[in-house]
N, C-alpha and C positions, 0 to 999 in steps of 0.2 A: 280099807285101801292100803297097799305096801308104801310105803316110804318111798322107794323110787317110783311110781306113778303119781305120787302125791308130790316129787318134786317135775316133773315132767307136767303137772297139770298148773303149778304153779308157775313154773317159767315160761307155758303156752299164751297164759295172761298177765305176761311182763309188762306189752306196754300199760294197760290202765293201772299196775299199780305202781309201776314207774311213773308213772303221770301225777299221781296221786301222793308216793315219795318225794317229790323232788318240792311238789306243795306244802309238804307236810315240815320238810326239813328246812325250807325258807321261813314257815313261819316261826320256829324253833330256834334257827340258828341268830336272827335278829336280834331279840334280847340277852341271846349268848354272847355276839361281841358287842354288846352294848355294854353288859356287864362288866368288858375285859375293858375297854375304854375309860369306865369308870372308874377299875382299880390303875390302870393307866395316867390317869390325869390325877390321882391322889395320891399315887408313889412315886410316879418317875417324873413324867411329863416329855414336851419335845425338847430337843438340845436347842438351849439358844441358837448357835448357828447354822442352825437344820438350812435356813433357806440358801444362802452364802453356801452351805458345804455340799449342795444340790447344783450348784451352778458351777462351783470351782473342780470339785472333786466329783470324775465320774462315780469312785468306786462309790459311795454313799447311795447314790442312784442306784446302781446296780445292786449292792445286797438288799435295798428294798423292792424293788423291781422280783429280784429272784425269789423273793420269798411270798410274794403275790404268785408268783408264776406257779412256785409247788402248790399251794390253795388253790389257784384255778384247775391245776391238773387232776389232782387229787380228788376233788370232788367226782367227777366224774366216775373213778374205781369205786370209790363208795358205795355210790348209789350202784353199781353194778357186782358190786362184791355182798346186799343185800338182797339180790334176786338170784333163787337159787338156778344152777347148771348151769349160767349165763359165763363164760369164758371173759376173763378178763388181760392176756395175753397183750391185747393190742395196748391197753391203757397204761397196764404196767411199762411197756415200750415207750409210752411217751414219756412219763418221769424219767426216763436216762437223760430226757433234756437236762435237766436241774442239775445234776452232778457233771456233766459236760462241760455247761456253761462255767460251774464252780472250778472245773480243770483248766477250763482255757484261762481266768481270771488270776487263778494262782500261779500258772505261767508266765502270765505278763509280770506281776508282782515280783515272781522272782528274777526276773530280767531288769524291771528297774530299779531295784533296789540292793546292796552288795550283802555279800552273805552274812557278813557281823550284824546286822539289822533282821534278818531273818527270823532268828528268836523270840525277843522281843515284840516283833510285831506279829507273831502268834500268839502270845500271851498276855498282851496288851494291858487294859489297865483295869478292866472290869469283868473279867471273867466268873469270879464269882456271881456278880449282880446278875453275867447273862443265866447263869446257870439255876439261879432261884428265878427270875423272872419272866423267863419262857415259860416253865410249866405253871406258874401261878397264873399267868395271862392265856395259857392256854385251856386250865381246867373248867371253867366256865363253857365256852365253845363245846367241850371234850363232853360235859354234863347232858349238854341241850341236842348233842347232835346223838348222842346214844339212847334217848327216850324219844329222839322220834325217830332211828332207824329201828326201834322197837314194831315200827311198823312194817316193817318187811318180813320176809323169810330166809335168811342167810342159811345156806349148809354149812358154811364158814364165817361162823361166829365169830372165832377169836381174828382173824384177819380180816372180819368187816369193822371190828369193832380197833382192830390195826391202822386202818387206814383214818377212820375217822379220828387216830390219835394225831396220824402227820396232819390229817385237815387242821387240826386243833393248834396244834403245834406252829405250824406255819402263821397262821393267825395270828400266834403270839408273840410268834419273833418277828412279823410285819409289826406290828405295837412297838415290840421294843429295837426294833432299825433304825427309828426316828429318835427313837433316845441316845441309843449309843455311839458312843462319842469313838470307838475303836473303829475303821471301816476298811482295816485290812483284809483280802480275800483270805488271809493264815486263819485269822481270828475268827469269820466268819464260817470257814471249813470244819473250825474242831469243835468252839463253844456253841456257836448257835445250832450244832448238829446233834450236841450232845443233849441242849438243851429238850429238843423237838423229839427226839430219841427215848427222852426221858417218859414226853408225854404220849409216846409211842406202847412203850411197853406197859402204862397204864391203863390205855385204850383196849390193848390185848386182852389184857388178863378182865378186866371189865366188861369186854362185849364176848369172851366167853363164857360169862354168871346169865347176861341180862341179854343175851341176844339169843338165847337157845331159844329152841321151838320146838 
């Protein structure tokens, strides 16, 4: 059989192994953030003030809010970027939420606050910790969702295995939002972007070894 009928006969019977994917990766991705949780709770933990800085300070809400929101969106391209000809156009459209929201928030930020502060509160106080701690909290997830999108048929490997790096990714900057004590939308734009970005390009170049077929 050619290749392009073998991918045509495969995307014919998307729904049952979409059905079958989305099973497969529930049961997988559970012990993945269980795992992250664990190094979670042994390295960082919550910020004492987590609850008080939920209640007083919206932003704190909000960069954990938006970092659930890419994990929710995100999954969806996944599973859709592991079934071969299946266009993913529409999904990719939804994650422009995610960087919108991030636009409209740094907006506000710099409206209320004067520009000598600017800086600083991009740079904030942990930047480094975000930048190790994202992708450590994210490799876990990053491991467990790559062995079970093993079960699909991606034509595109390296961007199925892309996407499962922001799933990954997001995951572990929701972990580390609750820890971090910075809750600037500056800070959240460059560090936690870089951080997910890291585990972005990890994902790539991995689920182009382990995702071919």
């Amino acid at each position: 059989m050619k290749t392009e009928n073998l991918i045509r006969a495969l995307a014919a019977d998307g729904r049952l192994s979409s059905l079958s994917l989305v099973q497969t990766l529930g049961l997988w991705l559970l012990p993945g953030i269980a795992i992250s949780v664990a190094i979670y709770a042994a390295l960082l933990g919550v910020r004492p003030d987590l609850s008080s800085a939920l209640r007083d300070d919206p932003r704190v809400f909000f960069k954990i809010a938006l970092m659930l929101l890419l994990a929710a969106l995100v999954l969806p391209l996944t599973l859709q970027l592991i079934r071969p000809g299946v266009s993913v156009r529409g999904k990719l459209s939804m994650l422009m939420i995610v960087p919108l929201l991030m636009l409209v928030a740094i907006l506000l930020e710099l409206h209320a606050f004067p520009e000598s502060e600017w800086g600083s509160r991009l740079l904030g106080h942990n930047a480094a910790v975000c930048l190790v701690s994202i992708p450590l909290l994210g490799l876990a997830p990053l491991g467990v969702l790559l062995t079970a999108l093993r079960n699909g048929a991606s034509s595109r490997p390296g961007w199925a295995g892309a996407a499962a790096g922001v799933l990954a990714g997001a995951i572990g900057a929701t972990l580390y939002a609750t820890h971090c004590p910075d809750d600037s939308p500056f800070f959240v734009a460059v560090w936690y972007s870089l951080g997910i970005a890291f585990v972005t390009f990890i994902g790539y170049l991995a689920g182009r070894r382990v995702l071919r077929w």
